[in-house]
Structures are given as structure tokens and as C-alpha cells.
DOLOFI-96683 format. One line per 4 residues: their letters; for each residue x, y, z of N, C-alpha, C, O. Coordinates in steps of 0.001 Angstrom, whole numbers, plus 500000, padded with zeros to 6 digits. Each point is the difference from the previous one (the first is absolute). Layout:
a	X Y Z X Y Z X Y Z X Y Z | ...
//
This chain:
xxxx	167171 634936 062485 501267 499755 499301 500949 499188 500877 500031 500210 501213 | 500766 498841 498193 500823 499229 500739 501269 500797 500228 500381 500660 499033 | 500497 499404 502317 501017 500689 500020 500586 498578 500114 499645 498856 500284 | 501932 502151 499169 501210 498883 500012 500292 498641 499728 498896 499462 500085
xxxx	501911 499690 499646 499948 498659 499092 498982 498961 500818 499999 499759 501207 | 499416 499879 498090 499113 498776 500389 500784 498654 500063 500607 499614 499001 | 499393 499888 501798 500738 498917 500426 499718 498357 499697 500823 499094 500129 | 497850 500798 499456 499213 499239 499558 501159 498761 499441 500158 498849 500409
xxxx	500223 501558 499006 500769 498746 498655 501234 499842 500786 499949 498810 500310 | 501422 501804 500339 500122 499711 500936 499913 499208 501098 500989 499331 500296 | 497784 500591 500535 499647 499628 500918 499657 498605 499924 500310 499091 500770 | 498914 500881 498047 499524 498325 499626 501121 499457 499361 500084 498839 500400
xxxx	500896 501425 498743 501738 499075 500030 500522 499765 500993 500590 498931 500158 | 499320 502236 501026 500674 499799 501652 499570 498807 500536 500733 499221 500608 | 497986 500605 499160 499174 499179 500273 500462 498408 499872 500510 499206 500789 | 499111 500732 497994 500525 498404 499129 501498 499399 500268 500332 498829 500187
xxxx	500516 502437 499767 501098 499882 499999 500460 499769 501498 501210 499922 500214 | 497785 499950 500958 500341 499690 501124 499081 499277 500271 499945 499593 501160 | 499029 499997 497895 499523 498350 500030 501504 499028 499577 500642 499109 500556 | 499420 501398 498583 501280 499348 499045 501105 499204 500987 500517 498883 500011
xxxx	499547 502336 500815 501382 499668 500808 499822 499484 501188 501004 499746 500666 | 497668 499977 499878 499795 499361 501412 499575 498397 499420 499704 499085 500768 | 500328 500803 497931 500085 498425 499160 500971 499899 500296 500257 499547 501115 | 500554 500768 498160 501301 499425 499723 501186 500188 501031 500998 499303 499816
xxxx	498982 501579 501256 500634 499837 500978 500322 498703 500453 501102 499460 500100 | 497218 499923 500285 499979 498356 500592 501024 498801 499117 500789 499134 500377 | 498731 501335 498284 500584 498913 499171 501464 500418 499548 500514 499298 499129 | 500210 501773 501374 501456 500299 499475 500602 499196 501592 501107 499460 499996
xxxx	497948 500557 501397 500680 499603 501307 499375 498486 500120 500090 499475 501109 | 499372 499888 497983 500017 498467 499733 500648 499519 498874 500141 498790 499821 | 500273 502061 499392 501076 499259 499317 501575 500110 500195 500910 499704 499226 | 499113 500796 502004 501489 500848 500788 499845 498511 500976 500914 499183 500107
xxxx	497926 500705 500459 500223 498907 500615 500767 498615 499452 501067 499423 500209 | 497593 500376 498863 500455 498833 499214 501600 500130 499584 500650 498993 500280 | 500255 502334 498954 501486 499845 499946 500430 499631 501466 500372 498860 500275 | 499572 502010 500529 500048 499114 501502 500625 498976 500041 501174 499628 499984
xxxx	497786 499947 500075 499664 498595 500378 500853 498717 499059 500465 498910 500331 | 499465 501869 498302 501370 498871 499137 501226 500442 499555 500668 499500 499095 | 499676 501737 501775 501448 500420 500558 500391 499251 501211 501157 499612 500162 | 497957 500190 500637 500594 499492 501580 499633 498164 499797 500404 499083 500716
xxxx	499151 500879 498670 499497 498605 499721 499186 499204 500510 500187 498853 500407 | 498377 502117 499556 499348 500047 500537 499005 498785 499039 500596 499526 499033 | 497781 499921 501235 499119 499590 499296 499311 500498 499279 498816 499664 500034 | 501666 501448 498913 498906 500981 499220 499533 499600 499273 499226 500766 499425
xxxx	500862 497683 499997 498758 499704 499064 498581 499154 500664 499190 499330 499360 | 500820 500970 502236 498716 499608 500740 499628 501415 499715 498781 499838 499952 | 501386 501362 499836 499521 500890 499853 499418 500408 498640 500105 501174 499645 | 499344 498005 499648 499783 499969 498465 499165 501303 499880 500420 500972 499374
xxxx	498239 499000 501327 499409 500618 499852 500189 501689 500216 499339 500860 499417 | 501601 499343 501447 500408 501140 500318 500947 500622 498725 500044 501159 499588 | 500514 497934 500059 501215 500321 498799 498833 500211 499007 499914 501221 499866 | 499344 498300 499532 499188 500281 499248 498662 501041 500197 499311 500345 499040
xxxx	500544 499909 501759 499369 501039 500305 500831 501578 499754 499660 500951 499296 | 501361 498895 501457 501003 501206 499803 499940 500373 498962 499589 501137 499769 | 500907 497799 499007 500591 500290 498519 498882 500392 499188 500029 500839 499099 | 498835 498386 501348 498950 500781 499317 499706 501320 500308 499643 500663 499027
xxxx	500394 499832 501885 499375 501445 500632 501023 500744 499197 499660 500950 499295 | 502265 498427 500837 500724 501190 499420 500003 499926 498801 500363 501055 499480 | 499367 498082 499764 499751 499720 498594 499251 501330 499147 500495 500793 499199 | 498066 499083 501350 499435 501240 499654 500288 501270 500797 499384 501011 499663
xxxx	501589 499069 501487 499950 501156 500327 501634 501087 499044 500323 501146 499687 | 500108 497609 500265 501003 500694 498994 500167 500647 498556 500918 500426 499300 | 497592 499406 500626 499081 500490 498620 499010 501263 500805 499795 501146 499600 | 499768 498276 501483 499079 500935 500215 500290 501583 500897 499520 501110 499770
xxxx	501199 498562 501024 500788 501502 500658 500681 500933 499262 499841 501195 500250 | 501238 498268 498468 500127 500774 499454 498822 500980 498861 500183 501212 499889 | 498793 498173 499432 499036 500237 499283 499632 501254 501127 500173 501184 499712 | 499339 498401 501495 499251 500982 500694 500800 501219 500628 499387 500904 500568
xxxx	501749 499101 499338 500685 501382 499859 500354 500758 499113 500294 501191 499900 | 499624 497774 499337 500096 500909 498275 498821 500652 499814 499959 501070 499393 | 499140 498437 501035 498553 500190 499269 499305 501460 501147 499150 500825 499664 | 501652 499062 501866 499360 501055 500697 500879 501438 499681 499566 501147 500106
xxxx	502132 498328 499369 500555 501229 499554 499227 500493 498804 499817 501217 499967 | 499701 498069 499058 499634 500792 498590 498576 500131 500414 499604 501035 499464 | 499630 498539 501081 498565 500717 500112 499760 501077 500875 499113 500840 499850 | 502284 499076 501718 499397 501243 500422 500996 501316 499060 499647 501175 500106
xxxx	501382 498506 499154 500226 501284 499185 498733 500286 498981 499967 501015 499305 | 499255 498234 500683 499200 500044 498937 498897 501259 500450 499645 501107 499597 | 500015 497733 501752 499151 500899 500694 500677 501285 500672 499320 500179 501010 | 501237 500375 498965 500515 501344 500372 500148 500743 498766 499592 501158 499905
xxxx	500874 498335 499313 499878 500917 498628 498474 500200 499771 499623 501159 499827 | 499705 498106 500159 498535 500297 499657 499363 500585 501240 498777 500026 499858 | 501519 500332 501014 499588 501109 501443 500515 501320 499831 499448 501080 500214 | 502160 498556 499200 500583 501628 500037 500003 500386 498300 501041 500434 499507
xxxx	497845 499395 499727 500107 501186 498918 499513 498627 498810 498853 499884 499569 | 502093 499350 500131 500071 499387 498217 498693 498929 500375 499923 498978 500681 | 499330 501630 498696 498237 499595 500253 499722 500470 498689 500625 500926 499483 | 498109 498226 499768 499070 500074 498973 498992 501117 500310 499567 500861 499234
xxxx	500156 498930 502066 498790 500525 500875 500294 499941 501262 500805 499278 500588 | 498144 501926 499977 500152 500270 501352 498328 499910 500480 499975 501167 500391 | 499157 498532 499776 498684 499671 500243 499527 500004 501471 500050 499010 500731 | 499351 502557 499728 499072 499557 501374 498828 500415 499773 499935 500815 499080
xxxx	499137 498931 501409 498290 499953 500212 499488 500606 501127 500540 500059 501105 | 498227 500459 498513 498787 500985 500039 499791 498607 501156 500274 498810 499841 | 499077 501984 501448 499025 498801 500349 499001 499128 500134 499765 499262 500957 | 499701 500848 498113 498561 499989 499508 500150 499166 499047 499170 499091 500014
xxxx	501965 500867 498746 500474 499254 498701 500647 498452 501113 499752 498794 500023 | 501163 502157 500765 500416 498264 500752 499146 499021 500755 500081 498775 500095 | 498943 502234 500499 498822 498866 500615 499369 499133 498833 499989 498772 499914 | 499600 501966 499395 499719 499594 498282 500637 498786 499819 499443 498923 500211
xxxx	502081 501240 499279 500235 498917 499978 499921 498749 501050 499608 498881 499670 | 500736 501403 501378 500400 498665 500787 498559 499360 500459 499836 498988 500681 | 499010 502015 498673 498543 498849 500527 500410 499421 498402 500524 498895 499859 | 499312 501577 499532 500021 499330 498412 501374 498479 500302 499767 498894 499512
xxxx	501150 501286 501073 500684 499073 499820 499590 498891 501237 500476 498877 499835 | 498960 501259 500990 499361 499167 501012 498425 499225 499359 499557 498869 500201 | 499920 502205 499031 499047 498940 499354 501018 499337 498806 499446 499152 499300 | 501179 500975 500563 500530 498668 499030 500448 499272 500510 499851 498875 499522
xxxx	500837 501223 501537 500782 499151 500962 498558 499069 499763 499841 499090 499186 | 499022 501540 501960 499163 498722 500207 499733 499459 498874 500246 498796 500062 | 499280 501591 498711 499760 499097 498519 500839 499114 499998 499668 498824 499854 | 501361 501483 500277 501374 498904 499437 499872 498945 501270 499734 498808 499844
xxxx	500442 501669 501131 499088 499315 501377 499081 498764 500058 500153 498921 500572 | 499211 501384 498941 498740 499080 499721 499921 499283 498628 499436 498919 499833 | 501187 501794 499207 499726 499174 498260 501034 498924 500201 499757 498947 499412 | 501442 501111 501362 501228 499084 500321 499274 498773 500285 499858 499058 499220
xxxx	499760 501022 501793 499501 498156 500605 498846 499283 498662 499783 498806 499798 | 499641 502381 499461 498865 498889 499231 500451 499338 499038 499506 499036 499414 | 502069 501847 500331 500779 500027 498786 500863 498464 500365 499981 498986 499301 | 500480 501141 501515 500326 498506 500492 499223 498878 500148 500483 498939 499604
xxxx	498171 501064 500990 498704 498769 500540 499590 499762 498102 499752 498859 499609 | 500231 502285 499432 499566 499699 498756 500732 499185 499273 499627 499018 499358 | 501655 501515 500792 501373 499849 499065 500358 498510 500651 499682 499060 499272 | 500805 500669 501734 500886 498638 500372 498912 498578 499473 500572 499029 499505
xxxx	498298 500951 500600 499056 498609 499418 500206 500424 498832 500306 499033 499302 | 499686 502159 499958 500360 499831 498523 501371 498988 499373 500168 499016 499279 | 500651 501986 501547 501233 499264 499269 500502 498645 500402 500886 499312 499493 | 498104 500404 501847 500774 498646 500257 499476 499087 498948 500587 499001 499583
xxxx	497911 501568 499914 498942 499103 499189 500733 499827 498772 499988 498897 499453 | 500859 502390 499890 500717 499677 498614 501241 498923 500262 500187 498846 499616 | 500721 502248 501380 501169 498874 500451 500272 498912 500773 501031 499436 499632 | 498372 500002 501404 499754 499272 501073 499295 498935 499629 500116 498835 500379
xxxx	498943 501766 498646 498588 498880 500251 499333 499716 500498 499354 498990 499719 | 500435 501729 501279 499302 500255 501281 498408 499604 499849 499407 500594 499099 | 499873 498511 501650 498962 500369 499783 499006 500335 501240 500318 500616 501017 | 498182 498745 498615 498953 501080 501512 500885 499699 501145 500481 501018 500498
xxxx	499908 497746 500121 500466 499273 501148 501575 500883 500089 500445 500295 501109 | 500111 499976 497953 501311 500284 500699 499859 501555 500331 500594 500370 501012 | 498553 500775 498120 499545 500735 500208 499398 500563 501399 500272 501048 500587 | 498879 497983 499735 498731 499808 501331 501386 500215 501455 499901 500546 501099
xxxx	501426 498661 498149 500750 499522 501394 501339 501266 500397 500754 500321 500918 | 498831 500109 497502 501379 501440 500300 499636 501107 499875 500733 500964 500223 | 497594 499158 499249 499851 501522 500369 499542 500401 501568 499509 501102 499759 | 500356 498743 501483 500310 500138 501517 500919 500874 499800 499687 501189 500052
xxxx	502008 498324 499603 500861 500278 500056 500114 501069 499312 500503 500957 500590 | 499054 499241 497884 500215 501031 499323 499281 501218 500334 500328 501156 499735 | 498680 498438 500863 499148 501278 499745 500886 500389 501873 500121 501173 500354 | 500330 497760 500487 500471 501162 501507 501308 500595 499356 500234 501086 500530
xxxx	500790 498557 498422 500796 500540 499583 499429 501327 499004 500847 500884 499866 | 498020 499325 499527 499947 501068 499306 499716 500482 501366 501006 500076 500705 | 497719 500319 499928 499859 500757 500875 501078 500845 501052 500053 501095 500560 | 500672 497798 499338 501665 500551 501077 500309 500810 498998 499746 501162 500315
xxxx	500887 498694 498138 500693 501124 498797 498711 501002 500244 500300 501064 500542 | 498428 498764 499163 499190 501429 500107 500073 500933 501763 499701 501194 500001 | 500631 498246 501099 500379 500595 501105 500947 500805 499784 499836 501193 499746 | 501605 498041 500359 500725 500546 499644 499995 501200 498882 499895 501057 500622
xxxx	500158 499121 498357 499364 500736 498805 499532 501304 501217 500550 501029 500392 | 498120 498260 499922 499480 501310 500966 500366 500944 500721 499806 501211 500099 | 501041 497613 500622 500621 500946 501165 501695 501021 499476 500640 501020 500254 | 499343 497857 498956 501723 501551 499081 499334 500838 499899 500436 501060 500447
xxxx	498390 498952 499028 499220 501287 499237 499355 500865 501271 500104 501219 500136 | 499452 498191 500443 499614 500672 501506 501238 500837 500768 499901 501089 500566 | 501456 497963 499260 500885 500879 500448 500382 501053 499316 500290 500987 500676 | 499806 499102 498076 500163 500779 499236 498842 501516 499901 500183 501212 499893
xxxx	499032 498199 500178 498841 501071 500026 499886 500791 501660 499507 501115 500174 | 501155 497880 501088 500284 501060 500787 501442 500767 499812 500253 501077 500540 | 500511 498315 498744 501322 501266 500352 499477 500974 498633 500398 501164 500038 | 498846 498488 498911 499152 501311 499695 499392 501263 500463 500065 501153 499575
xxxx	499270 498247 501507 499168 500996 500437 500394 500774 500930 499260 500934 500310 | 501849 498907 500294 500621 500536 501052 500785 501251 499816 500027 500872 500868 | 500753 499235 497757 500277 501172 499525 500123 500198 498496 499866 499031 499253 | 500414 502342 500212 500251 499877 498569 501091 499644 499804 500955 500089 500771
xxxx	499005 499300 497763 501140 499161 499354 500792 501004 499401 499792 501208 500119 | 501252 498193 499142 500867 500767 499075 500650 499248 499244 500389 498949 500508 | 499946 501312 498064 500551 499327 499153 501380 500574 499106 500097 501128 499517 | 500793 497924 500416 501428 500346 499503 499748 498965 498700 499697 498865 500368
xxxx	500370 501313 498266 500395 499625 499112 500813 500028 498770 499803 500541 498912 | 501567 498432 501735 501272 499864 499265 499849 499121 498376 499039 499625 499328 | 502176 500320 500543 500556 498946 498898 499953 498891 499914 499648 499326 499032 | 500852 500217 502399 499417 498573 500447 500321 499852 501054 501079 499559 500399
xxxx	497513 500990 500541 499578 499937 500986 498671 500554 499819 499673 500544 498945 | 499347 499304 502314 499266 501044 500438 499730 499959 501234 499798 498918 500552 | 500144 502341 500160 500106 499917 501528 498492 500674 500525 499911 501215 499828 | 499122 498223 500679 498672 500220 499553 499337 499582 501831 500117 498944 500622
xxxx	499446 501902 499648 499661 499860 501778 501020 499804 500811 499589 499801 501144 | 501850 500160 498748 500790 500189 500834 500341 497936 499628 500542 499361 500901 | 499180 500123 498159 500541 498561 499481 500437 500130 498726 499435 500606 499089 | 501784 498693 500871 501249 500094 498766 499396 498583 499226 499768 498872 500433
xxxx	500140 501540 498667 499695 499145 498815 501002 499720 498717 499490 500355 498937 | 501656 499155 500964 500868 500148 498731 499194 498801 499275 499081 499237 500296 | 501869 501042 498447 499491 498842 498789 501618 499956 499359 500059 499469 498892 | 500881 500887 501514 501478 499768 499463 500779 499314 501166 500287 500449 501109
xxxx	499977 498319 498318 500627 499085 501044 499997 498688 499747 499299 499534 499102 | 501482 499723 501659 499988 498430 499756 498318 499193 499891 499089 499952 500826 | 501020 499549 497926 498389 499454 500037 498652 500983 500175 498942 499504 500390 | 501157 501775 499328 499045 500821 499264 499656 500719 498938 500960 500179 499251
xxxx	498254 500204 500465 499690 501404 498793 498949 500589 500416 499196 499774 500904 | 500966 501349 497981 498624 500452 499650 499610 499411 498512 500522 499770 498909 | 497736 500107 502029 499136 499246 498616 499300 501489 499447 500602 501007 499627 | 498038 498777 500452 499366 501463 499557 499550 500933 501022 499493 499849 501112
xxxx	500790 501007 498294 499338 501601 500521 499015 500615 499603 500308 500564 498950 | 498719 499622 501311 498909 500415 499378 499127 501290 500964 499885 499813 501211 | 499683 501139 498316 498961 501163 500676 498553 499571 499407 499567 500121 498854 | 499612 499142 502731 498984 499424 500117 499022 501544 500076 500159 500398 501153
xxxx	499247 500243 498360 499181 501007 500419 498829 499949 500532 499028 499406 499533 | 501018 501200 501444 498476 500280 501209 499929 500200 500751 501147 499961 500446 | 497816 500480 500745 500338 501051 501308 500562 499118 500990 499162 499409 500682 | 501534 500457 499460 501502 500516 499563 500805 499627 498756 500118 498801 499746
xxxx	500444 502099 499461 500896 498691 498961 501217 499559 500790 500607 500631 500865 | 499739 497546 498420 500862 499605 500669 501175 499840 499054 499982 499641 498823 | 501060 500708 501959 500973 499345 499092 500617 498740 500522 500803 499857 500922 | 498495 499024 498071 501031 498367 500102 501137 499397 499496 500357 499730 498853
xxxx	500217 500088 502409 501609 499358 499699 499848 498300 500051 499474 499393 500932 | 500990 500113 498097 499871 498314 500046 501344 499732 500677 500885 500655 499448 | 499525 498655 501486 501181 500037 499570 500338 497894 500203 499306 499318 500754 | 501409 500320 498718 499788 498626 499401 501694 499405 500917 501062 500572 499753
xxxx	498867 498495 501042 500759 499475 500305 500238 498208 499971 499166 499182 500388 | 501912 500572 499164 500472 498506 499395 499270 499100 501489 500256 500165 501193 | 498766 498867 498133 499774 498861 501329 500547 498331 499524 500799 499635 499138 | 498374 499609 501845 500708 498723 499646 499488 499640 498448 500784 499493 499198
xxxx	498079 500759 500514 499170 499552 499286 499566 501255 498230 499017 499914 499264 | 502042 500961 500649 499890 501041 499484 500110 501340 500571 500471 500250 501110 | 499020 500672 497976 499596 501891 500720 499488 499451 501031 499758 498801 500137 | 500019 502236 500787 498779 500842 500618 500146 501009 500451 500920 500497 500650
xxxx	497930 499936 498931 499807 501481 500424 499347 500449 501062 499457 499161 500718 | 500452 502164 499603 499406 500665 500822 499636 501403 499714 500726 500663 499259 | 498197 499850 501274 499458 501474 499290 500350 500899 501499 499846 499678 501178 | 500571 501301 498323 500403 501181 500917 499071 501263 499210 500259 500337 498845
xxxx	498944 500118 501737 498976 500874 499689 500109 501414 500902 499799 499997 501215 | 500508 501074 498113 500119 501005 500188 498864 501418 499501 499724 500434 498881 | 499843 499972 502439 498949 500977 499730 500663 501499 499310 501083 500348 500470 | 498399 500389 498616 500319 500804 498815 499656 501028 500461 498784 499989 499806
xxxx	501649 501612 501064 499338 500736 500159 499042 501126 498862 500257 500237 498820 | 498941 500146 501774 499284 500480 498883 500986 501402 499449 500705 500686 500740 | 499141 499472 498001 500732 500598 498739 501096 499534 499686 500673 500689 499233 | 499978 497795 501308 501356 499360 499712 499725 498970 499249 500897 499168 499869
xxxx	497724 500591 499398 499624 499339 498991 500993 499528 498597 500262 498847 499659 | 500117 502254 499771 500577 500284 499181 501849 499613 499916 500665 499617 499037 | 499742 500669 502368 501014 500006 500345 500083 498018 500585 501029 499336 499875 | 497955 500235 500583 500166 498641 500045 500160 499444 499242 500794 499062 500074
xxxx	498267 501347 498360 500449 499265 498724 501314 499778 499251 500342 499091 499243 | 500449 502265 501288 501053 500299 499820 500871 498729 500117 500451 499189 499191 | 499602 500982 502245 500580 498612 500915 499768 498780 499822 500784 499125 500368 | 497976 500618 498971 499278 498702 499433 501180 499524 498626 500679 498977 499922
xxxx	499243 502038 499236 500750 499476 498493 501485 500236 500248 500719 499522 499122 | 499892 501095 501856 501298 500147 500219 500513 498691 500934 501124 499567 499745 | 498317 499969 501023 500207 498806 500656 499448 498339 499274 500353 498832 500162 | 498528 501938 498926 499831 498508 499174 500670 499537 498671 499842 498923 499424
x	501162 502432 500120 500825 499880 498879 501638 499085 500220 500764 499866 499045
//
């Protein structure tokens, strides 16, 4: 059992938010210069590049610092309410059900692992052939490239999943499931916030049943999503479904 607030969500805003500010420090004390410099009457437009560098960094940071304190005040109240009591569910595991799961989720890791790169070496001569026009010769000269770029996405792929499958095995998990959140191995997952949702919820059944969270966030190019998969202890079957039609209504 986890004692006392988990710090998790917290820690990673502390985080950003002092990426945030070791940016924009530089560019708030180069554009102090640049006033400087055309207070005293100085040459600040040899400094073009500096003036423009500044304004860009504070440009977005004057959008972005505030967002990220807003966003670490309402998620870690979020996450403390869902630690101290207003939970859907409270979910810990047998050890035997959690080993269960986390080999089950390491062999998928590798599937997804490996089906990734063929899915690319198959797919890219297709579509260049509809859209491009591509033919044997331009094919012959860019798959090198494609196929060391799938192989790098199937590494990668691997190795998240490798990491993942060791902070599995190391101890049992535990699961908190809110309204909108879920706090699931000691990682905060919301779906209420700037540029997210929840998509579907569904209770996948089998040893282990899982319960899947989609949760769908705005990109350049449309949605995307991501699956957050949660192991079901045994006799909470029933009670996941619960959670399934109450979160997908």
C-alpha cells in the first residue's frame, strides 16, 4: 500500500516549470540588454539576432508558464483527492495476478515491437506508389533509409516496453480510479485538461482482465491517442464494468 500523497504530478510540473524558467531567464536578460543599450544610446540593432531570439523565447513563455501552473495546481488537487478517498476504485493485487500481468504486457510490448518496423518498410513504397509516383528506382534509393528508420521506431518501442516491464517486476502495483484521472503504478494519467479527453473505456476480459482507457489528445495533424491499460483484480470484474459505462457515458 502506498503511504501518504504521491508526489508524482507535482514533481514533473516542478520540473517543466523550471525548464520553463532557466529559458526564459536568458531571454528576459537579453532583452534588458537590448533596452540598455537604446536607453544609453547604445548600437542595439547590431544585436538583431539577440532581440529576436529573446522575443521569441518570451513570446511563448508568456503562454507557457502560466498554463503550467495552472495545470500543476489543478492536477495535483486532482491527484490528492483521488489518494485521499473520492476514487471510483481502489485496486491492489495478489502476486501472482501482477506477475501475470506485466509478462502479458511485455509480450505485447515485443509484438508491437516488431509488427512496427514491417508496418512502415510495407506501408511507405505503398503510399509513395499512390501519392508520389514513386517507382522501382526511387523505391531501391529510399528504402536504406526507411527500413534504418523503422528499425530505430521498433528499438525504441522495445526498450519503453523493456523499461516498463522492469519497473513491473520490481514490485506490486496499485491502482486509483477517478473521474478524470487514473493513478495506476504510482503514474498520473488525466484526460481533463487543455487538449485532452477521454475516448473509450472498455473491460478487455482475460487472465488478467484489463481495463482500457483511450485517452485522445489534440495533435498537429488531428486526435491522438494513447491506451493506458489497467490490470482488473480478480472478483472486480463486475465492478470494472461498472467504471467502463460510467466513464463512457
Amino acid at each position: 500500500m502506498r503511504s501518504g500523497k504521491d508526489p508524482s504530478v507535482q514533481k514533473t510540473y516542478d520540473k517543466w516549470i523550471r525548464i520553463a524558467w532557466i529559458v526564459t531567464i536568458p531571454a528576459l536578460a537579453g532583452l534588458s540588454w537590448i533596452i540598455l543599450l537604446s536607453l544609453t544610446g547604445g548600437d542595439w540593432k547590431r544585436q538583431s539576432i539577440v532581440l529576436l531570439a529573446s522575443c521569441f523565447v518570451l513570446f511563448f513563455s508568456v503562454f507557457l508558464l502560466p498554463m503550467l501552473y495552472y495545470y500543476r495546481k489543478k492536477y495535483s488537487k486532482s491527484d490528492n483527492e483521488l489518494l485521499g478517498g473520492k476514487h471510483l476504485a481502489h485496486w491492489t493485487y495478489e502476486q501472482d495476478e501482477w506477475e501475470r500481468f506485466v509478462r502479458e504486457e511485455w509480450k505485447r510490448a515485443r509484438k508491437k515491437a516488431l509488427a512496427y518496423p514491417f508496418g512502415i518498410i510495407f506501408a511507405v513504397p505503398i503510399l509513395g506508389y499512390f501519392f508520389k509516383g514513386w517507382g522501382v528506382d526511387e523505391v531501391k534509393m529510399i528504402m536504406p533509409w526507411i527500413a534504418g528508420l523503422a528499425v530505430f521506431a521498433g528499438l525504441v518501442l522495445l526498450t519503453a516496453g523493456w523499461r516498463k516491464y522492469q519497473r513491473g517486476v520490481q514490485n506490486v502495483g496499485e491502482t486509483f480510479v477517478g473521474e478524470d484521472a487514473v493513478m495506476f503504478n504510482g503514474t498520473y494519467y488525466p484526460w481533463v485538461g487543455f487538449g485532452i479527453k477521454l475516448g473509450k473505456v472498455e473491460l478487455l476480459k482475460g487472465e488478467p482482465s484489463v481495463l482500457q482507457f483511450e485517452i485522445r489528445s489534440l495533435g498537429r495533424y488531428g486526435n491522438n491517442s494513447s491506451e493506458v491499460r489497467i490490470p482488473v483484480p480478480r472478483r472486480h470484474e463486475g465492478e470494472a464494468e461498472k467504471i467502463a459505462r460510467r466513464l463512457s457515458s
